[in-house]
Every structure is written in C-alpha cells, then in structure tokens.
C-alpha positions in Angstrom: 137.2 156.2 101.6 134.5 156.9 98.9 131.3 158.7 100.8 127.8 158.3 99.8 125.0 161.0 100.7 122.7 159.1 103.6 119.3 159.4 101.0 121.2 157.1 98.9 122.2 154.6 101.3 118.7 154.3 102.9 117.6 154.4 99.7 119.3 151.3 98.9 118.4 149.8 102.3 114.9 150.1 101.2 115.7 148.7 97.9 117.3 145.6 99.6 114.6 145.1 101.9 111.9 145.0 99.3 113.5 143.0 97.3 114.1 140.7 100.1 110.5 140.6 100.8 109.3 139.5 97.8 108.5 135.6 96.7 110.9 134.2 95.2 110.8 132.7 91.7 108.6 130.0 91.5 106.9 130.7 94.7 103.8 132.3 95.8 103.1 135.2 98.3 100.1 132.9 100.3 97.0 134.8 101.8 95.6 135.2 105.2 93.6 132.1 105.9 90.8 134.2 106.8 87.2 133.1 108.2 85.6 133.9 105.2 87.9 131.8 103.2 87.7 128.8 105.7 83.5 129.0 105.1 83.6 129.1 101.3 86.6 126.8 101.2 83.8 124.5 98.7 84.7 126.7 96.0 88.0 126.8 96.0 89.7 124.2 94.7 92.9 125.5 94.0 93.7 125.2 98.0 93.3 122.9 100.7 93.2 124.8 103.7 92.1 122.4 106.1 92.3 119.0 107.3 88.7 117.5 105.1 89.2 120.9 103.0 85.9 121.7 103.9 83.3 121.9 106.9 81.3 119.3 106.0 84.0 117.0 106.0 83.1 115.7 102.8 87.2 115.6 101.4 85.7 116.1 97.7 87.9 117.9 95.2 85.9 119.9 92.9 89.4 119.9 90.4 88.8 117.9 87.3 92.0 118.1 85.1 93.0 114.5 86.4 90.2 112.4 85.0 89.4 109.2 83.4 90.4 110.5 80.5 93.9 111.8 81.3 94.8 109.5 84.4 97.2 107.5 82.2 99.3 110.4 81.9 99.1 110.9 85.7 103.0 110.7 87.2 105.3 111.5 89.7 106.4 115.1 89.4 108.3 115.1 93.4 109.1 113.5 96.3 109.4 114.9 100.0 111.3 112.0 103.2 110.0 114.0 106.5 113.1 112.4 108.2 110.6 109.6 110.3 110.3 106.0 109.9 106.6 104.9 111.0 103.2 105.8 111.2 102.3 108.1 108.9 98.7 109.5 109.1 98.8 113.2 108.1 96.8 115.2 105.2 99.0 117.8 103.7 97.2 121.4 103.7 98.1 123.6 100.6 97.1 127.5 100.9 98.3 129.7 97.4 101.2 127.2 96.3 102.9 126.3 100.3 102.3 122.7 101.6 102.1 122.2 105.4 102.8 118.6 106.7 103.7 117.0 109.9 105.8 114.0 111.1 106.2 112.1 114.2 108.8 109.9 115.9 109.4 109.0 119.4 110.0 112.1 121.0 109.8 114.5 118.3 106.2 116.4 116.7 107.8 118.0 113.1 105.9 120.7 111.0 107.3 121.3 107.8 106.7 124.1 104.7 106.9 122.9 101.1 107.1 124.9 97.8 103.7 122.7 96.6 105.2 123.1 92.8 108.3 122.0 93.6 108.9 120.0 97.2 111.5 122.5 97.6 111.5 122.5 101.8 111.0 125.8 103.0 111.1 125.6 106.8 111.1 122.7 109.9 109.9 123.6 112.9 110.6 120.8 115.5 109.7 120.2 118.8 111.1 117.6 121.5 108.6 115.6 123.3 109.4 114.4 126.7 110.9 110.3 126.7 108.5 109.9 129.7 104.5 110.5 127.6 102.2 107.6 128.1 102.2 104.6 126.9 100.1 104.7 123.5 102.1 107.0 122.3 105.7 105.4 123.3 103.2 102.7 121.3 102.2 104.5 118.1 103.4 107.9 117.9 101.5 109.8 115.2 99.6 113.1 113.9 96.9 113.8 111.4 97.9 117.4 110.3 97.7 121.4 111.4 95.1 124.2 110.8 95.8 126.9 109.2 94.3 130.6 110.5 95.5 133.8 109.1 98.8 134.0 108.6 99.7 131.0 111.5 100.2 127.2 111.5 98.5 125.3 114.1 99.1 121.7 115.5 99.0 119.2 118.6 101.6 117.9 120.4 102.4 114.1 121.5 103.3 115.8 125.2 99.3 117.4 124.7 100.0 121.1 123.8 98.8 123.1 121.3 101.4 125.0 119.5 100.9 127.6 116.8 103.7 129.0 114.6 104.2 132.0 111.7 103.6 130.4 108.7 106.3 132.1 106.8 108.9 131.5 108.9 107.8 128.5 111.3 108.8 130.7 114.2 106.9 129.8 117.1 104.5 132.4 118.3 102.0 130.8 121.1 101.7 127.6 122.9 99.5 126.3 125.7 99.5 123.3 127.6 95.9 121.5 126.9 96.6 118.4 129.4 99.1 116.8 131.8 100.7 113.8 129.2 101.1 111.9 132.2 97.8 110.8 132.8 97.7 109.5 129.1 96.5 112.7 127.4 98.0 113.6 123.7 96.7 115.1 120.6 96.9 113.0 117.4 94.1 115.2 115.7 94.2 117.9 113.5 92.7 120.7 114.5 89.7 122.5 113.1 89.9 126.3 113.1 86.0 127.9 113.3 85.0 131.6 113.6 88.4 132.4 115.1 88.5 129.6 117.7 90.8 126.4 117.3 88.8 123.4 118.4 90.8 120.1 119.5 90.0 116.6 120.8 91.9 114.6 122.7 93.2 111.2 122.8 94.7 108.8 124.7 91.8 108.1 127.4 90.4 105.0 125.6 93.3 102.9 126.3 95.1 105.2 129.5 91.7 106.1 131.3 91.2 110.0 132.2 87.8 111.4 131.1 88.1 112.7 127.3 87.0 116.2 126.5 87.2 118.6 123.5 88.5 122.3 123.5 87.9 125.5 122.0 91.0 128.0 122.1 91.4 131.5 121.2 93.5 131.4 117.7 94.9 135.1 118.6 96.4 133.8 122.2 95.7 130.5 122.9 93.2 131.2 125.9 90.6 128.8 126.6 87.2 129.6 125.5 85.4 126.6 126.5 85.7 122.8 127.4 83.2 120.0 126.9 83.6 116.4 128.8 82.9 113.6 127.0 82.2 111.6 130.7 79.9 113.7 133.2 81.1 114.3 136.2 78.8 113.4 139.4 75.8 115.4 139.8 75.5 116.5 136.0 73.1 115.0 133.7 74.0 111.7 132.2 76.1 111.0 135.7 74.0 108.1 136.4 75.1 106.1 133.7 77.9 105.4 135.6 79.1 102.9 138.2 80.2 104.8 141.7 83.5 106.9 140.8 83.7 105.1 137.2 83.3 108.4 135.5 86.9 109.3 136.9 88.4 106.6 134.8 85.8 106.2 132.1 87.9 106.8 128.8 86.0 108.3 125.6 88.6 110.1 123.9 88.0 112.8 121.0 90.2 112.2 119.0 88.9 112.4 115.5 88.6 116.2 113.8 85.0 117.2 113.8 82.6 118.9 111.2 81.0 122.1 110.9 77.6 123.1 109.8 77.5 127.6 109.8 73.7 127.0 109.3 73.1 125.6 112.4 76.5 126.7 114.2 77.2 122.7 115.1 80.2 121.5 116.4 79.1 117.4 115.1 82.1 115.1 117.1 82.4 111.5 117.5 83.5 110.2 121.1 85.4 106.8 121.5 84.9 104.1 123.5 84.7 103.8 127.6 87.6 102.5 129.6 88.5 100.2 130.7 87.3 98.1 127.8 86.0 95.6 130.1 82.1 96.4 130.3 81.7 94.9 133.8 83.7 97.5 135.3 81.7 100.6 134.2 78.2 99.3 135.0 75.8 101.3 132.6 75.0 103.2 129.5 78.4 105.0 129.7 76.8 108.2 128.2 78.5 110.2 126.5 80.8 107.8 125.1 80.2 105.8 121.8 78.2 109.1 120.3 77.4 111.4 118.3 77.5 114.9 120.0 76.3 118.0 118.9 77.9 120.8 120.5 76.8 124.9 120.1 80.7 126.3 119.0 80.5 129.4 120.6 79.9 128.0 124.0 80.2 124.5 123.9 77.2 123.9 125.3 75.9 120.0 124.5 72.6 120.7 122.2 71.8 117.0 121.3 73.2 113.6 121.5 72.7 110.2 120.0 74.5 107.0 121.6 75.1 104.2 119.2 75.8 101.7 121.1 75.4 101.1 125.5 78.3 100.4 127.5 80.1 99.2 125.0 82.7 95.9 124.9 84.9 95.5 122.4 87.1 98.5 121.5 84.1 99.8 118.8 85.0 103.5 119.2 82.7 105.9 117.4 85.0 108.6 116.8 84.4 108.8 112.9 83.6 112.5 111.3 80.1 113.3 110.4 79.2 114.4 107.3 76.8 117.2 106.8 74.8 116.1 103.8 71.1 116.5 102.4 69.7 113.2 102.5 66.4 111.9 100.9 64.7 109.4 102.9 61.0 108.1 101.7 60.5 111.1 99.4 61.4 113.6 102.1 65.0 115.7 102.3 66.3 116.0 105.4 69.3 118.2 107.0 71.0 115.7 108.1 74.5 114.2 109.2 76.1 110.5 108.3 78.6 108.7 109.7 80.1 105.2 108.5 81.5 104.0 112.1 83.7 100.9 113.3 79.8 98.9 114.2 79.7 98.3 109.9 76.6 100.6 109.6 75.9 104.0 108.2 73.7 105.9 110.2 71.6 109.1 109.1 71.0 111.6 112.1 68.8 114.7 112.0 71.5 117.6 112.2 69.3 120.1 113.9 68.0 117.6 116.9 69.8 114.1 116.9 66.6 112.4 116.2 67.8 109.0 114.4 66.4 108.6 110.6 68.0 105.5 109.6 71.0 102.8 109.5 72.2 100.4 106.9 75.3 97.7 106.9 78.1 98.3 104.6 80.1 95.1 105.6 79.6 91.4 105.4 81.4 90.2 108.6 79.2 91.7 111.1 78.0 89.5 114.2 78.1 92.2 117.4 74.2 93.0 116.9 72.8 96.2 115.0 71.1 99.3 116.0 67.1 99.0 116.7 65.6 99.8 113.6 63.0 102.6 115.6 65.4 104.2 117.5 68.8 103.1 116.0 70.2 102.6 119.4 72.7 99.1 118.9 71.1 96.2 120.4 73.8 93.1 120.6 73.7 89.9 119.6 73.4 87.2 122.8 76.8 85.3 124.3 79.5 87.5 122.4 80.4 89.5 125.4 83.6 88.1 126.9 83.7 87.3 130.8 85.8 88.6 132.9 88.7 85.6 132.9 86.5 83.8 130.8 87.6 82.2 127.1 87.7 84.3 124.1 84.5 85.0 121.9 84.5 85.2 118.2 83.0 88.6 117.0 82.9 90.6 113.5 84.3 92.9 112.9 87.5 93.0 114.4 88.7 96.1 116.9 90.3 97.6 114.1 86.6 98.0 113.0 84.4 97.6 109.7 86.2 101.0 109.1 88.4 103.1 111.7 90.0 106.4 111.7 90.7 106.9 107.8 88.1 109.3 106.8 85.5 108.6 104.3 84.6 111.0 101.5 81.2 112.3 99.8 81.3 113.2 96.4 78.1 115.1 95.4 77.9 114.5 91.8 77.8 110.5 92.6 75.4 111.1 96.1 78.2 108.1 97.0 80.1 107.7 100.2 83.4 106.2 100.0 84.2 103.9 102.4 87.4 102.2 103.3 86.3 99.3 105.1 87.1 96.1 106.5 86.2 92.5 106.4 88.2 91.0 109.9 86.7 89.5 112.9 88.7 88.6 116.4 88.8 86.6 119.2 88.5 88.5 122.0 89.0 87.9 126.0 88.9 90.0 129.0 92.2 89.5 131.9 91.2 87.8 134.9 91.8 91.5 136.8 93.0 94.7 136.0 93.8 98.1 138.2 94.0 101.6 136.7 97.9 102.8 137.2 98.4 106.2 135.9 100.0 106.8 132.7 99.6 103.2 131.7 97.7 101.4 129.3 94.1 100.5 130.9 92.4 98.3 128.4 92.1 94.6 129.9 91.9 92.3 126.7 93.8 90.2 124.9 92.8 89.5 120.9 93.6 87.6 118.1 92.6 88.9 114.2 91.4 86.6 111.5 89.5 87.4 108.3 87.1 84.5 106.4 87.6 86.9 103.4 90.1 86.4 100.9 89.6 90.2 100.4 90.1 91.5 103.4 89.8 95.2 102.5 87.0 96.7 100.7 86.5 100.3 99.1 82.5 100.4 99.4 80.4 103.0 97.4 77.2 103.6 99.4 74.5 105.9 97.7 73.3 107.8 101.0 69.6 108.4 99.4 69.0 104.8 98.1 70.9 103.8 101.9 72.8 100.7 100.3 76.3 99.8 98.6 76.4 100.0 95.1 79.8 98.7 94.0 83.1 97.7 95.8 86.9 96.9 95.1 88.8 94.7 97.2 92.2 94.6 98.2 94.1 91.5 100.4 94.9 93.4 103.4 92.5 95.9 105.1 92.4 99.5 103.6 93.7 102.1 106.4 94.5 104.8 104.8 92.4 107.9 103.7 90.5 107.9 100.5 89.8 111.0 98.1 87.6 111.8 95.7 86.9 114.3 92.8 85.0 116.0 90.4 87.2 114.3 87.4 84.7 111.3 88.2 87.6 109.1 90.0 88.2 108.1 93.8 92.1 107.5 95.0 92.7 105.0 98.1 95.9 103.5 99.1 97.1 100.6 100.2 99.2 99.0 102.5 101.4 96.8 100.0 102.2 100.3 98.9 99.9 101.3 95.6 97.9 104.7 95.1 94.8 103.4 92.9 92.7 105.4 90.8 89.3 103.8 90.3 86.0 105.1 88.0 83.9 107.1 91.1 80.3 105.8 89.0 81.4 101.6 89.1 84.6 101.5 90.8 87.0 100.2 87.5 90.1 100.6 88.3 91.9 102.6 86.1 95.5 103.6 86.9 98.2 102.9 89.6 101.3 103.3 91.0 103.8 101.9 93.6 105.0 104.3 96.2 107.4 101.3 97.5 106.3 102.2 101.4 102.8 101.3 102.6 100.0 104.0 102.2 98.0 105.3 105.3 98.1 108.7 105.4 95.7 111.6 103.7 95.2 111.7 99.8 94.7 115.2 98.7 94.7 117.3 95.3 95.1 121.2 95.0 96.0 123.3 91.5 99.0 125.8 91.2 99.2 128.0 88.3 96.2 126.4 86.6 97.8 122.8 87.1 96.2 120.6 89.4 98.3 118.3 91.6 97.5 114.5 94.0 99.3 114.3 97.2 99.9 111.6 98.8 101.1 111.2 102.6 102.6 107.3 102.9 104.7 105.0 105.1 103.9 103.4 108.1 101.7 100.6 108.7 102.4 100.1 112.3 98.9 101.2 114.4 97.6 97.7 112.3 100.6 95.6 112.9 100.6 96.6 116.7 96.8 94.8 116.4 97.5 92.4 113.7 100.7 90.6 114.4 102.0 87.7 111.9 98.5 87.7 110.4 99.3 86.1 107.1 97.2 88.9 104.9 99.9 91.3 106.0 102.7 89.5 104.7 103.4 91.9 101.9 103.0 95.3 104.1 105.3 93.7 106.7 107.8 93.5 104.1 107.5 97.1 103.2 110.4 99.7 104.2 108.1 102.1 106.4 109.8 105.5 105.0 107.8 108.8 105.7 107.0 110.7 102.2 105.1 113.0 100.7 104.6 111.8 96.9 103.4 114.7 94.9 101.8 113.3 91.0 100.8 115.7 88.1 99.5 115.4 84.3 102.9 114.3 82.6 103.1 117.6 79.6 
C-alpha cells in the first residue's frame, strides 16, 4: 500500500473541492439578486431579473443589437420542451447567463434552470399538486413565472403555497401555505420581490368565490408580514357596498403581478371582478373590486383607490398591471400610472392620490358604456345587463376583454404603449339560479363569442401624452400572448397560429417572422450574454381562449396547432 503524508491528501481534497466549485465552461457564476440590483434593474439590460424586468412594469428592453437593421439575420439558436402540453403563460427570468422558467400540468407546478447560452437544463425542481384543487384550475392549469431574491428562486403553487428554492441547486429551502386550495384559492402570478418582502396575489375567487387578498412574505423565512383584502369585511370601510353577508362570497381575485414606484413606496395592484358574476346577487358598488389599489408596501395599508367600473356584470376584471409613467396632459406632467384594462380604455391615474386625469378607447367594438369623463368612474350603456333567467344580451367586448392578462409594454423612446388587444363581443346570459358550493365554479352565465372583425386581434400603439392610438397591426384570431419591446426600435408579439413577429416600434411594419409550430401565449423577453443579446420566447398552449371560445371559426388554425410547451431562444445568426 503506497502512503501519502495527510497535508497532501487534504491538499488535494481542497483542490477537488475548488475545482468542483467553480462554473463550468460555458457557464456563468450568477450574483445575488440583491435589492439594490432589483431597483436599478432599468439599467441593466444584460439580465432580466424579474417578471416585467422592471418596477414600473414597463417590459422595455433597453438592448439594441437586434434592430431593424439586423432582424433578418435574427434565428433560432435553441430550443427548450418543459415536459407539459397546455397553457403556457410564463416569462423566463435571466440573472448572469441562468434562465428560470416554470411549467404546469394537472397536478404538477415545475421550475426549471437553463444555461441561457446554451438551453443546456441545469436542474428541475417539481412539485405534486393534490388531484382534488378547485375547479379552475382542474380547468386551466397555469403559471406566469418566479422571483428571483438573492441567491433563491421563488414561485406559487396550483395547491396556493409559496415555495422558494436555492437557485443553484433547486433544492427546496422554505415553503408556506398562503390559502386552503379548497375553497378555490391558487397562485397563477408571479411574484414580485420588494425591499426584501415577496408580495403575491391570489386567484381563483372570481370564478370559486372566497374574498381575494394580496400578501407580503418575509423572503428570508416565509413569515407573513401583512395581508390586504380586496372585499371588506363587515364593519370596515367600504363594507356597505355590499349586500348582507355578500362580502363572504364576493370574489375579486389578485391575480395579476403588481408594480412598484420606490419614490412613493406604492404597491399599484389591479383587483378582478366580484362573484358571482351575476350583479343582482351582490347589490352595490362592490368596492374594492374592479380597481385600482394603491397599497403602502411596508404595511399594506390601503393609501388610495379608484373603482372603474360599479358592481360590475360581465366578467370585465381589472386586474391589468399599472404602469408608472410621466404623463403630459394639457401642458402639465404628471406622476402618474396607466393601465389598458378589459373595459377598451386607457386610463391615467394620479400615482400619489388616485385622483382620475383621463381615459381614452383603444378598441372599436366597445358597447358596455365608458367611464364619466369628470370622474372616470364607468357609467353603462342602458338594456345590456342580462336578467337573471332572462335571454342573452349582445355586448363588446367579449369576456375575454378588449385586452386581458397579457401585459402591455412602454417603450420610452416611442412614449407608445403596446397593446395586445381584441376586437370580440358575446352574447351573454345569466342561469335562472345559482348556490355557492365550495370549491366549485361560482360564476352563473352562459356565453357565446363572435367578432364583426375580420381582424379579430389588434397590436395597438397608443402615445400616452397625445392619449390616442397611433398605428395598429391585425392578426385573424385575438392576440393573448405577451408583447415586448426594445430599444432596437422594434416590438415582438405572438400569435396563436404560432408566429413570433417583429414589427417597426415608430409605424408598426412588420418586418421579420418566424413559425414556432405551437401557438404563442406566453412572455417574450430579451437579455445579452457575453456581449450577445438574445429573444425568448415562452409558447404552446392556447387553451384559457378555447375554454371561452369554442368552435369559433377565427380559431380554426390555433385549434389545429400541436400545443407543446417550449422555450424558443433566437440570436443574430454570425
């Protein structure tokens, strides 16, 4: 037996364990994710570290190497299948050269780790979801993406938990239970990571019932900091906008990822609709659903409010982010935040106080009413509210909305919002009688979708100073997917036949694309690695639409589509 002196074999072990430490070739040793990098995320562009890359929600990229000029050399340079078939509605987040993206099936939440340059998987991390959640989400299972804080990986669950793993190693490291699943609660929202505290809506309780809320959580352990309800309960302020024990029942989920302004320290949500959706059942304005809430982050104490639209009745959830933008309005900047919402308006709030500044359409089929021009609260349209029993009514825009939950995106060398939007209208009726059952779809309506447009989706640019649309391109079936712009003057959207387009961000020419041969509706992102700057595209799955669309002839082509989940990753061919 050949002896070595003990310095040189712990020598060695050292050695070994070194060199195991170190990245590999052709990956990167990431960063913390630290505060400070989360509020100066704007400037840089090389990462994405969260799910609108930025605060303000503006999902601009201010990387420039794919432009006009070099878009025709823009190709495929990898492919990642996350092992689901089905709704896809993630954004991948980058941090120094690792991709984190999630997938969803019926009983499973997957996170998974990605060399960015290469698609090279690094980890999985799945976790089983019990077969007995609520309805929706036996429905339409789906998830819009982690946080990333320090060195951990955060996401919600389908069974409502919030679940936080190491982001080297996708071990899990804390998890807390937000809700009970069996009242109808679930998180489909990424989260949004703020000044150490992971804040989370949830959804679910605009179709199942239970009062929505959003939650603050301590990134460090998972404690609960704070919890605001979207419904008051009896005896607090807004409580008597409710029918008798309505409240209980009264829906309004959260279910959209917020946005963040550090000047003011503003929490700026959207809350859903009121359950069920039958408006003679909830008797009254129904605050706080159908909103805009302001909430202080630290404490989650409600500092203003504006309500778009009164006990609402037809499934026109304002759950939308907010963008934090600098608006000009008759000569005058104002602080200010914007939202393009499901009612086919853009509306400009004060950010420091709520007060309403202005609204202006975006769509053409739009019959429901619009907001008073004074105080921009909605005022409807006479005999378009179904009866209870009663026939259907015609009313624009459909329930899917003049735009839903794919994010718009501000680009502020244009002062143009993109907006995905939609030109559909439906016949609407309310069931004869309906009782809450626990766990069980509460909604009360029956609809049919039909478009007058032969265009039924419409990629609008709206210049929020001049408050109008200044150029469009159509597409046959409605745009649901998430649109991105960048500083290389162009805007990406997707579509459910399957293309990734790149069109001119100034007029909207389209200029390049591509066929990803499963429908599009997940995020569109773009980071850089080693200088190079990379689009990412999350497709596959068109089911939330066909689940309200049916055999609607526009959709002939997506229904065709195979529904595969992939992440399709293009660069500047060489």
């Amino acid at each position: 037996m050949i002896r070595r002196p003990r310095l040189f074999v712990a020598g060695f072990l050292v050695l070994t364990s070194l060199l195991l430490s170190l990245p590999a070739p052709g990956r990167t040793q990431s960063r913390d994710v630290t505060d400070d990098r989360l509020l100066n995320a704007e400037s840089d562009g090389a990462n994405w570290l969260m799910y609108n890359r930025t605060y303000n929600g503006w999902r601009y990229s201010p990387l420039a190497q794919i432009n006009a000029g070099t878009i025709k050399r823009l190709v495929p340079k990898w492919i990642f299948a996350g092992g689901a078939l089905g709704e896809q509605q993630m954004t991948p987040v980058v941090n120094d050269g690792v991709m984190f993206t999630t997938s969803t099936a019926l009983g499973w939440n997957r996170v998974h780790a990605l060399n960015a340059r290469t698609g090279e998987a690094l980890w999985r991390h799945e976790r089983k979801i019990p077969e007995d959640v609520g309805a929706l989400v036996r429905v339409i299972p789906h998830n819009r993406g982690v946080a990333l804080y320090r060195d951990r990986v955060i996401f919600g669950t389908l069974d409502a938990h919030l679940v936080t793993l190491d982001a080297k190693t996708g071990a899990p490291v804390w998890e807390t239970k937000i809700a009970d699943y069996a009242d109808g609660y679930f998180v489909s929202q990424a989260p949004l990571v703020v000044k150490g505290k992971v804040v989370v809506g949830i959804a679910g309780p605009g179709e199942m019932g239970p009062r929505g809320f959003v939650e603050a959580f301590d990134a460090a352990t998972g404690k609960s900091l704070w919890r605001w309800y979207s419904i008051p309960a009896a005896g607090e302020a807004g409580s008597e906008t409710w029918s008798a024990d309505t409240w209980k029942i009264g829906g309004g989920a959260v279910w959209h990822t917020g946005t963040y302004d550090p000047a003011t320290n503003l929490l700026y949500v959207g809350t859903g609709n009121p359950a069920p959706w039958i408006a003679d059942m909830r008797r009254g304005d129904n605050l706080y659903t159908m909103s805009a809430v302001a909430l202080d982050v630290d404490t989650g104490t409600l500092k203003w409010y504006h309500q778009y639209l009164a006990n609402e009745a037809w499934d026109f959830d304002t759950m939308a982010e907010h963008h934090v933008i600098d608006v000009v309005r008759n000569g005058q900047s104002h602080k200010a935040v914007v939202q393009a919402n499901k009612l086919g308006y853009v509306y400009t709030l004060d950010r420091i106080n709520g007060k309403f500044l202005s609204a202006a359409p975006f769509v053409k089929s739009l019959t429901w009413g619009g907001p008073d021009p004074a105080t921009g609260k909605g005022v409807e349209n006479a005999g378009l509210r179904p009866r209870m029993g009663g026939p259907p009514v015609e009313v624009c825009p459909s329930l899917l909305g003049a735009t839903g939950w794919q994010p718009k995106v501000y680009n502020p060398k244009t002062g143009y919002l993109y907006i995905p939007s939609n030109e559909f209208c439906m016949r609407y009726a309310y069931v004869a009688d309906l009782t809450y059952k626990k766990g069980q779809l509460f909604t009360g309506v029956t609809t049919e979708h039909f478009s007058k447009a032969e265009q039924a989706g419409v990629l609008r640019a709206f210049d929020v100073n001049q408050n109008k649309v200044v150029w469009e391109w159509s597409n046959r079936t409605p745009l649901i997917s998430h649109t991105l712009s960048t500083a290389g003057d162009l805007v990406f959207q997707g579509t459910p036949e399957g293309k990734v387009v790149a069109l001119n961000a100034k007029n909207g020419q389209e200029l390049w694309s591509f066929s990803l041969g499963t429908p599009q509706s997940g995020g569109i992102m773009s980071y850089a690695v080693d200088g190079k700057q990379y689009l990412a595209v999350a497709a596959g799955g068109t089911l939330r639409s066909q689940v309200w669309f049916g055999k609607e002839p526009k959709w002939g082509n997506a229904l065709k589509m195979n529904w595969s989940d992939l992440v399709v990753v293009f660069g500047l061919m060489e």
